[in-house]
N, C-alpha and C positions, 0 to 999 in steps of 0.2 A: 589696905594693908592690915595684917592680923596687929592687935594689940602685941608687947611683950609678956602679959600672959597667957595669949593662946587663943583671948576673946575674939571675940568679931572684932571687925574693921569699924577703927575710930573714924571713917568718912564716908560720905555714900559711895555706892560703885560709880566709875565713869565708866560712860558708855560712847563708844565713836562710830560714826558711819562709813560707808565706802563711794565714793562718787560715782560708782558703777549702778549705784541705784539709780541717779541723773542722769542716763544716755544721753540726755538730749538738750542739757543745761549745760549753761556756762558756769566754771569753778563758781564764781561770785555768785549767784543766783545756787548753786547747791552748796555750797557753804554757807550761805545766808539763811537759807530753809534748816539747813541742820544746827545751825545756832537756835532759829527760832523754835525747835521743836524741839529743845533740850540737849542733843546732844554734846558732849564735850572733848572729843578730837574729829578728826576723818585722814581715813584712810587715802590714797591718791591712786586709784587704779585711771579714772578719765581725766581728762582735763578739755574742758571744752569739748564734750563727747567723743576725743580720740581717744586712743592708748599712747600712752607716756614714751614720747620716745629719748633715747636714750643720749641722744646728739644734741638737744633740746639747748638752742644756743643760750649765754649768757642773760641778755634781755628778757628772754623769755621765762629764764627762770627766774629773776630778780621779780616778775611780773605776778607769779604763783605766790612768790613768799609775801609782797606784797598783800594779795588780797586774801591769804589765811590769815594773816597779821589783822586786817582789818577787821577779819570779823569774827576775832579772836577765837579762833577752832587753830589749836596744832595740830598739827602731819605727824599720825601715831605708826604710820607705815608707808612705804611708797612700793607699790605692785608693780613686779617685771613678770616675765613669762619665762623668763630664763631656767632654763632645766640643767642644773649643775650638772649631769651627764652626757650631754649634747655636747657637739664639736668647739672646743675653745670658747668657753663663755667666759671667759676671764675678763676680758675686752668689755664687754657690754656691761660685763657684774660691776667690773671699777665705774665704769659711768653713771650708773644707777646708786652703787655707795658715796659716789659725785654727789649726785642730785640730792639723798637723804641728806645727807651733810649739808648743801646748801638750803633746805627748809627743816632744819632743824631736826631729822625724824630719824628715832633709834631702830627703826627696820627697813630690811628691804625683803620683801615677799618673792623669795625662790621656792623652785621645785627640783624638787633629787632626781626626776628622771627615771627610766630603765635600766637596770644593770645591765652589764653584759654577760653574757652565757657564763656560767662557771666551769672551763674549758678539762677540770679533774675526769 
């Protein structure tokens, strides 16, 4: 963050990863590599080299927050595929502002989509 005179940032940059680099790792195992190689958040597009789903029962999630806690990397984003112009994504959006809410994490990675024709 800039100084309040305009200087450079009084802290180094943080830098976070996406677990979409680990297709094929378990959270624990790519959050543990991402602590060890400096990083300081991750993104949650995998979990256990799925995509996030959005139904993701309670255990499961308590289970995430758990092992980013562990190995103390926060959730700087959590990735949907949801395209705010697509058919009623509202449903899936609240589930997904669910799950940030539940690991702590001030985004949720949407897409705007297609417009429609401009019918003028």
């Amino acid at each position: 963050m800039p100084t309040e005179t305009g200087g450079p940032p009084d802290s180094p940059l943080r830098i976070a990863f996406s677990t979409l680099a680990f297709p094929d790792a378990s959270l624990a195992s790519a959050v543990s590599l991402g602590r060890q190689w400096g990083y300081a958040g991750v993104e949650l597009r995998l979990i256990d080299g799925e995509l996030i789903d959005p139904r993701m029962p309670a255990p499961a999630r308590t289970q995430v927050k758990r092992t980013v806690t562990a190995a103390g990397m926060p959730v700087v984003a959590v990735d949907s595929s949801i395209r705010l112009t697509g058919e009623d994504p509202g449903p899936d959006l609240r589930r997904f502002l669910e799950l940030a809410s539940d690991w702590e994490s001030p985004l949720v990675r949407v897409f705007g989509g297609a417009l429609a024709a401009d019918p003028a």
